[in-house]
Each structure stands twice: as structure tokens, then as C-alpha cells.
Legacy VTK file of the C-alpha trace (Angstrom):
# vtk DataFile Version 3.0
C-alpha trace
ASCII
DATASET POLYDATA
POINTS 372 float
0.000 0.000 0.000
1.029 3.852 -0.684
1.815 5.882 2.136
-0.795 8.502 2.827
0.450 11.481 0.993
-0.224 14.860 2.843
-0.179 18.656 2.363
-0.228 21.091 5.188
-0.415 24.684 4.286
-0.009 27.555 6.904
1.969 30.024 8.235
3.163 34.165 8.420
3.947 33.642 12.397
4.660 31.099 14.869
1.191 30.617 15.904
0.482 28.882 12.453
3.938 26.977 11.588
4.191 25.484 14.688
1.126 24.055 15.015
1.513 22.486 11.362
4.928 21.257 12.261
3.558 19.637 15.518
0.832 17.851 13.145
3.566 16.695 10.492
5.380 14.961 13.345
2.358 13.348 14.740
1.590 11.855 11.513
4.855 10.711 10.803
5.120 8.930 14.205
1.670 7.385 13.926
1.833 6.575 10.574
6.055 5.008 11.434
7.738 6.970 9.133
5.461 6.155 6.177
3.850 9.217 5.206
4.911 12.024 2.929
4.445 15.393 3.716
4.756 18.345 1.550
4.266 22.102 3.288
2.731 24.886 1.461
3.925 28.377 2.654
4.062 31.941 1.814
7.235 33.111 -0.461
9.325 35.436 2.024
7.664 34.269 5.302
8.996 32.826 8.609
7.932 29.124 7.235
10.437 28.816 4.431
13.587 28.772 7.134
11.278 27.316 9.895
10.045 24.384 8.005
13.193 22.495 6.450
14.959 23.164 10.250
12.215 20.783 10.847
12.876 18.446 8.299
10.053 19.174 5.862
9.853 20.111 2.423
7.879 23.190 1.594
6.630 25.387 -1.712
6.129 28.733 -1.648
3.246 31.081 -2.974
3.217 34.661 -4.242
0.713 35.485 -1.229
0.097 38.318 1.040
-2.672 39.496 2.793
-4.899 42.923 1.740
-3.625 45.423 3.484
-6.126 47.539 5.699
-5.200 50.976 4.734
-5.209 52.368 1.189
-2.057 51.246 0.086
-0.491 50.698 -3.277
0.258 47.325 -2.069
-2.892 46.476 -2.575
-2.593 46.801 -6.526
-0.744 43.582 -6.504
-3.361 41.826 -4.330
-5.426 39.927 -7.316
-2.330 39.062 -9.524
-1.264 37.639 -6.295
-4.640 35.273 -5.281
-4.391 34.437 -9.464
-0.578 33.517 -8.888
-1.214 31.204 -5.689
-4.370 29.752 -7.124
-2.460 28.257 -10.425
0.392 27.356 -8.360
-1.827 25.416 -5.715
-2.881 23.946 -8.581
0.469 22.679 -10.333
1.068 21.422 -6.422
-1.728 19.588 -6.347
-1.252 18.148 -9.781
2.436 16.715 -8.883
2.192 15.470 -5.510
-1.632 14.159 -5.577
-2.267 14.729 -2.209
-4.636 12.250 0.165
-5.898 15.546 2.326
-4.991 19.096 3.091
-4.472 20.471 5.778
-5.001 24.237 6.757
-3.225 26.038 9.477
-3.886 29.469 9.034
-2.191 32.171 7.004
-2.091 33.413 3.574
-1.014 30.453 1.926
-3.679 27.930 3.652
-6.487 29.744 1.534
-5.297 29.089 -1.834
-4.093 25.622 -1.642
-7.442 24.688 0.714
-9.569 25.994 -1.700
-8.254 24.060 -5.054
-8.369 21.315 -2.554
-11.800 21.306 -1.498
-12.846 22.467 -5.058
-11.054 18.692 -5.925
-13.057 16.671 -3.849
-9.658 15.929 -1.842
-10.449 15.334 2.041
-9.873 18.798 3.651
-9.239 19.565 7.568
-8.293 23.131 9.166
-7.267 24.126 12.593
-8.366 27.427 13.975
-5.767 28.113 16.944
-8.029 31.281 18.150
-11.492 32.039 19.780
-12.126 34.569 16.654
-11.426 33.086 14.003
-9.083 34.321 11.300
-10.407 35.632 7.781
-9.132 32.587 5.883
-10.784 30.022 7.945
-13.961 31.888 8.258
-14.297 31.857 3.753
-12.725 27.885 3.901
-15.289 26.412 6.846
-18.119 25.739 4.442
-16.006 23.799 1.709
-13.458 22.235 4.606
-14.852 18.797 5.857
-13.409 19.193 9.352
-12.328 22.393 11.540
-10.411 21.515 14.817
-10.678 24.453 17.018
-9.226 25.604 20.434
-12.317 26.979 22.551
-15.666 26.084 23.122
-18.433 28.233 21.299
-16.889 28.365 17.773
-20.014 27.421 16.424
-20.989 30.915 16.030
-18.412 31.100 13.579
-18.205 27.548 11.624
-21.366 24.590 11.194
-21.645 23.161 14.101
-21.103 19.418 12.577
-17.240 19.877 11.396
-16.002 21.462 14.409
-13.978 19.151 16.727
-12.805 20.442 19.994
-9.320 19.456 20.229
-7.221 22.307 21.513
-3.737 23.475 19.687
-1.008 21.593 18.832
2.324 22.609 20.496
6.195 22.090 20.106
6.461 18.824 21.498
9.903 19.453 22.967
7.849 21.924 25.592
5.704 18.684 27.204
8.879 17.137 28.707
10.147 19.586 31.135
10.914 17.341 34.175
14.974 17.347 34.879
16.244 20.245 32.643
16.378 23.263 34.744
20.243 22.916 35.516
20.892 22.442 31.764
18.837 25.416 31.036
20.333 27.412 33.345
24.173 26.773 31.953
22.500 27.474 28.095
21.591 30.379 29.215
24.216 31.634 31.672
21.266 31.978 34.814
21.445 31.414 37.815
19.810 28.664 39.081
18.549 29.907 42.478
17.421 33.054 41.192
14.045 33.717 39.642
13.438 34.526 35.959
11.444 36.380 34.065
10.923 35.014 30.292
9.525 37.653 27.886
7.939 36.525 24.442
6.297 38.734 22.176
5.571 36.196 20.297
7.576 35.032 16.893
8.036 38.507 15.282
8.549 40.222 18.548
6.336 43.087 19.569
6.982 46.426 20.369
5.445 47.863 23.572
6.966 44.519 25.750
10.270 45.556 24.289
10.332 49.014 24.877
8.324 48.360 27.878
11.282 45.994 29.304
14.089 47.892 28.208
12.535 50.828 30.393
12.351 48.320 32.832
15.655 46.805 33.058
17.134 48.637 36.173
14.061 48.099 38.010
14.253 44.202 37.382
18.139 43.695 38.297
16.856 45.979 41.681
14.646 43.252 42.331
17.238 40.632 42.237
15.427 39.046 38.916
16.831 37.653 35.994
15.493 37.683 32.556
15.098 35.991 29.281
13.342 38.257 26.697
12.588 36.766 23.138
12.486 40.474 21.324
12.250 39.017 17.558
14.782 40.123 14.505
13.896 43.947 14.230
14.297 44.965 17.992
17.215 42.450 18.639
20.316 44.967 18.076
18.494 47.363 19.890
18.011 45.322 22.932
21.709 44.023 22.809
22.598 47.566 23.200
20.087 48.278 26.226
21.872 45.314 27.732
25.254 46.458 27.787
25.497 48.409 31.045
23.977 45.388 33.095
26.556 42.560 31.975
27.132 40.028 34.666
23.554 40.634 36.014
21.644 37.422 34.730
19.414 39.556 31.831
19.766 38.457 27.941
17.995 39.209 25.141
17.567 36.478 21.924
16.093 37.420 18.702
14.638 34.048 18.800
14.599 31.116 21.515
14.657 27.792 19.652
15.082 25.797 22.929
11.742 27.128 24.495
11.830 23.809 26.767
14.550 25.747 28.819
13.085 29.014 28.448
9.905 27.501 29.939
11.638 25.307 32.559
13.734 28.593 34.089
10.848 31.048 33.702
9.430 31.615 37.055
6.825 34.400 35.589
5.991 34.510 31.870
5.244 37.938 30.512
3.104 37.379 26.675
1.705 38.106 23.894
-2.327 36.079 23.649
-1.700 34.951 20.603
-3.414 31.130 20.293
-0.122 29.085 20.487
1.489 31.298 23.780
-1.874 30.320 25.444
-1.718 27.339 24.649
2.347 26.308 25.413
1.273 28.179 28.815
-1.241 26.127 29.853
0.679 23.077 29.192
3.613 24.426 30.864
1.471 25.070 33.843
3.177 28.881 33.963
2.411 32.061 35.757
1.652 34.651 33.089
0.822 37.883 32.541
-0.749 38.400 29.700
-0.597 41.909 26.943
-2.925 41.234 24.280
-2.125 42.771 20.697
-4.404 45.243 19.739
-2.894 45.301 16.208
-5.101 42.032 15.331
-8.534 41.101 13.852
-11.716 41.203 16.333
-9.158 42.223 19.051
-9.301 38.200 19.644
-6.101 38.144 21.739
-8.034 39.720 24.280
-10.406 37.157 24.343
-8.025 34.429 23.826
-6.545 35.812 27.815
-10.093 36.306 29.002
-10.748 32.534 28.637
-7.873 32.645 31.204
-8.478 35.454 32.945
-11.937 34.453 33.894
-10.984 30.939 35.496
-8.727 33.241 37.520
-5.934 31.358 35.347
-3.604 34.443 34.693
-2.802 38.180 34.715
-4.232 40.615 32.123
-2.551 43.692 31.423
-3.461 46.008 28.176
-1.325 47.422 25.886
-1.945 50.955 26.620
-1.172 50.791 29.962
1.815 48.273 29.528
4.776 51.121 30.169
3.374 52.125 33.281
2.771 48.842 34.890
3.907 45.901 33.604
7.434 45.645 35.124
6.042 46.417 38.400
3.527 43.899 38.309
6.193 40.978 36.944
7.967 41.535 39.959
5.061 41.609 42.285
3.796 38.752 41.098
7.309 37.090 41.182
7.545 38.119 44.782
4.316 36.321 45.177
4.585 32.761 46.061
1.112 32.036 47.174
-0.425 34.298 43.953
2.032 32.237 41.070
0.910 28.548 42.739
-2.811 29.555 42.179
-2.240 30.712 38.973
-0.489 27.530 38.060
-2.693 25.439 39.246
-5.891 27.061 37.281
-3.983 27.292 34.284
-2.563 23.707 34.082
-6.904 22.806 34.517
-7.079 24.721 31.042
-4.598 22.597 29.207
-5.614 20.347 25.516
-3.261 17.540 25.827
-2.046 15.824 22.823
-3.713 17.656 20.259
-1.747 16.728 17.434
-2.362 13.581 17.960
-6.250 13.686 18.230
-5.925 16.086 14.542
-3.865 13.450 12.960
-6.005 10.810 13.725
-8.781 12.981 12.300
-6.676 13.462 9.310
-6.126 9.678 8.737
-9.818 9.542 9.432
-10.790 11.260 6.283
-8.164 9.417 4.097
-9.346 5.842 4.877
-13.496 7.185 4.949
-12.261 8.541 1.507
-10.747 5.740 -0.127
-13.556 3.348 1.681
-16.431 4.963 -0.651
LINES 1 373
372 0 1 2 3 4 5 6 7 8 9 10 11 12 13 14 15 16 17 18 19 20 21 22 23 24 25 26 27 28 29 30 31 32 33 34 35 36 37 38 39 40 41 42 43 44 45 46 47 48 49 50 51 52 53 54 55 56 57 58 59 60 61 62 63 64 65 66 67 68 69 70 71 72 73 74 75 76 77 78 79 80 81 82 83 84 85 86 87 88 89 90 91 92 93 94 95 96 97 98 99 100 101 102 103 104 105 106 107 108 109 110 111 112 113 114 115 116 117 118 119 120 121 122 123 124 125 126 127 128 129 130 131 132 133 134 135 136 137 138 139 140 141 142 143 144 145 146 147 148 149 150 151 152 153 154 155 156 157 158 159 160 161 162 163 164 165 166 167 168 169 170 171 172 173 174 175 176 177 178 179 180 181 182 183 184 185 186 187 188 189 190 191 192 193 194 195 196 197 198 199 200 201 202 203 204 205 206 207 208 209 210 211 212 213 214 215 216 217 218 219 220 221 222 223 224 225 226 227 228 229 230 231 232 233 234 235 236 237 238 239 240 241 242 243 244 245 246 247 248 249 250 251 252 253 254 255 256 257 258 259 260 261 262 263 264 265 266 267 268 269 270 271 272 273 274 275 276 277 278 279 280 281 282 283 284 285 286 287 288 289 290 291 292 293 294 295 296 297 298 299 300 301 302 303 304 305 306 307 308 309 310 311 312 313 314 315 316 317 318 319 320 321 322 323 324 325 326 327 328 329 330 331 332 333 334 335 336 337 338 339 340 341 342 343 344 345 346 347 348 349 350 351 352 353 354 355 356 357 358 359 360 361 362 363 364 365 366 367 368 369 370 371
């Protein structure tokens, strides 16, 4: 027999590659190897490094998203959709996919919907609690949607969704034994507590400016730090760095061993994007959370009130960030009592093995398929 042959199309940030990378490797370990999976990405996005560091093979559309403002950008916008569609196309033609699989971002919609439009088995997985633009136009032709939160029926029929939660990095689920390694890969301390920043993939703005304000206060407070600030604000925060040397504070453009960042972290300052929530809950972390206002339906606000309201983590917003964010990291930090309660309620909010329950779901519609 043929192994299953597989497309997964997704990306523009973290919180859609990882998830499809986490799915690739569950399908490769339940199917033993005998699979082949081909990614589909966006030309000049995170995915084409991300995804061959995994081990996967990706394409890449001509694919970007309309831009909001009047922008001449936008000129290019329908050459664009024409490019990705006729390229999805000659994909689909070559490898002959048994599904497709939809992760979010630019590239999912093109390839899902010459998918769909084929009769091939089609499955997305909405990471949010508002759904994103291309999942909302794909959910009528898509035969499954695997979603995060309860209630996304409001957004997609009712009989494709599957409650599953989001698939995470799987090197984040084993965290038991690692804090003294962490600590000598990142030159902490290992008695001291830690403050891990992530802004998510691409970094954001206000927690980088808002920690580099910050920096004297923290070292006051006898706290270290590891601050994910993404590519742009990197050399910045290198700089900002220089006059504490030797304190236990460093800055990465991007932390590919997030295990140890996780394991060392005593409080997690965050973006709410989907896949931060997510990694939290399974790392059973004390967070505060700063939602992005910069994104559709504001939904990382309501991605950290599903947390907030089971008393599950910290919310503070983006407009008040500079003023009070540092001081309430090392409150809270200070707080022994305060970070085991909001440990405890978060670890109750935690999906485990996700990508597991999608690929089996995936497999699901290749053998109902090829059983007609």
C-alpha cells in the first residue's frame, strides 16, 4: 500500500507553523515513518527557514494578505490570489495529495480551496477564539475544523467542528529534569528567579520598549530575565543590555530551545496569541498576559479572558503596559502564594495531545475517503 500522501499549508507567524509542524510529526510517528508530507507556505515568510529546520519540504506562494489601509500594495493583491491559485494547482497536480491540511495564514487559503474544489479530504485548525479571515471563507467547503475553545459554532457549522485544543512544540511537554541544563544554556542562575519575555515570533513592540525601560528596576529586584524580542528589535536590545553585563538579563532574537526558556521562567510575561496560550497552559506557567491590539476582532483579548476568567492568569493592556507591567512581573514574582494559584488554574485549562487527536482525524478522512 502507498503511504498517505499529505499537504499542510499555513503560516506568516509562529502561531500557524508550529502548530503544522507539531501535526507533520504526529503523523509521521503514527503513521512510522510512512507518510509524505509536503508544506505549502508563503514566499518570504517565517515558514520557508522554519520548516526544512524541521525536516520538511515546503513550496512557496506569491501570497500576502490585503492590506487595511489604502495602500499601493494592494494593486498587486489579485495578480497575487491568481498567482497562488495556479500554483496550488500545479502542487496539487504533482504530488496528488490524500488531504490538506489548513493552518492558518495566507497560503492555507489558496491551496485549501483548489483542494476542497477537488473533492480531496480537507481539515483546518483554527488556533483562536475569533477566528481568522481565511478560515472563516474555507469552513463551508473544509470537511473538518479543529478548534481551540468552546463556542466556535458561532463562527463555523456546528457538525465539522472538533474540539481538540492546539497543537504545540512537542519538545515543551517534557520539562521534568532540565532546569540545571537550562540554566548553563543560558548563563542563569539557578537559584534566582526569571522572568521570560515573548512577544511572540516577530517580537512586539510595547513589551520591548516596555522591558528595556524596565531593566534597572528588574536587576533591583534581584530578577533575571530571558526576553525573546524578535529580529527587528534584537540589536536594539543588545545595546540596552550592555550596562547590566554580569547581572543574569539576555535578550535572543529568537529562543529555539523554548523547553529551557519555559523550565527557568518563574513568571511569563506574553503576547495572547493562540499558540502562547496554549504552550502556557501546558507548561502550567504564571503569566501575565498583553494582548495585541494590532489584530482582527481584538481576539487576543479574548483568547486571555478565557484565562483570565478561570482566575488562570494576569491581564494587562497594551496601553497601559509602560506604566505597569514591570512592576507587576515583579510583584507577582515576589508572590509565592499568587504564582501557585495561577499555576494550578492554568494547568486545569490545558488540551493535551492535540496533534495527535488532529492526525487521527486526518487519517480519518483518508481511509473514509478511499472506503467509498
Amino acid at each position: 500500500m502507498q503511504p498517505p500522501r499529505i499537504i499542510i499549508s499555513g503560516g506568516g507567524t509562529g502561531g500557524h507553523i508550529f502548530p503544522a509542524i507539531a501535526i507533520a510529526n504526529a503523523l509521521k510517528e503514527k503513521c512510522n515513518g510512512q507518510v509524505e508530507i509536503l508544506f505549502v507556505g508563503a514566499e518570504g515568510r517565517m515558514e520557508m527557514e522554519k520548516v526544512p529546520a524541521a525536516g520538511y519540504k515546503i513550496e512557496g506562494l506569491w501570497i500576502s494578505g490585503l492590506q487595511r489601509k489604502l495602500t499601493i500594495k494592494n494593486l498587486s493583491f489579485p495578480f497575487k490570489v491568481i498567482s497562488s491559485l495556479l500554483k496550488a494547482r500545479k502542487i496539487m497536480k504533482a504530488f496528488k495529495p490524500d488531504a490538506v491540511v489548513g493552518t492558518g495564514g495566507y497560503a492555507s487559503g489558496p491551496m485549501l480551496r483548489v483542494a476542497s474544489g477537488s473533492g480531496i479530504p480537507t481539515l483546518i485548525q483554527e488556533q483562536n477564539s475569533y477566528p481568522g479571515i481565511t478560515n472563516k471563507m474555507l469552513a463551508k467547503r473544509v470537511d473538518r475544523i479543529c478548534v481551540a475553545y468552546e463556542g466556535m459554532e458561532r463562527f463555523f457549522p456546528k457538525s465539522k467542528i472538533i474540539l481538540t485544543g492546539n497543537p504545540v512544540r512537542q519538545d515543551i511537554l517534557k520539562l521534568d529534569g532540565k532546569r540545571a541544563r537550562a540554566a548553563e544554556f543560558f548563563g542563569l542562575d539557578n537559584e534566582k528567579k526569571t522572568i521570560l519575555v515573548i512577544g511572540g515570533s516577530l517580537g512586539a513592540r510595547t513589551l520591548n520598549e516596555t522591558v528595556q525601560a524596565g531593566l534597572k528596576q528588574l536587576t533591583d529586584a534581584g530578577l533575571q530575565l530571558v526576553w525573546q524580542t524578535g529580529k527587528a528589535f534584537y540589536p536594539e536590545a543588545v545595546n540596552a543590555l550592555k550596562p547590566f553585563e554580569g547581572k543574569g538579563l539576555f535578550a535572543f532574537d529568537f529562543i529555539s530551545k523554548m523547553d529551557f526558556a519555559y523550565v527557568m521562567a518563574d513568571v511569563v510575561i506574553s503576547r495572547a496569541g493562540a499558540s502562547s496560550v496554549s504552550e502556557l497552559c501546558l507548561v502550567k506557567k504564571a503569566s501575565i498576559l498583553v494582548p495585541s491590539p494590532n489584530v482582527a476582532e481584538d481576539h487576543q483579548t479574548k483568547n486571555a479572558m478565557a484565562l483570565v476568567n478561570h482566575q488562570a492568569a494576569l491581564l494587562v493592556k497594551d496601553f497601559e503596559a509602560r506604566k505597569i507591567l514591570i512592576g507587576e512581573a515583579i510583584q507577582l514574582a515576589g508572590d509565592v502564594a499568587q504564582v501557585k494559584k495561577l499555576e494550578t488554574n492554568i494547568s486545569k485549562m490545558a488540551y493535551s495531545d492535540s496533534a495527535v487527536v488532529i492526525a487521527n482525524e486526518i487519517m480519518s478522512l483518508i481511509h473514509n475517503r478511499k472506503a467509498k
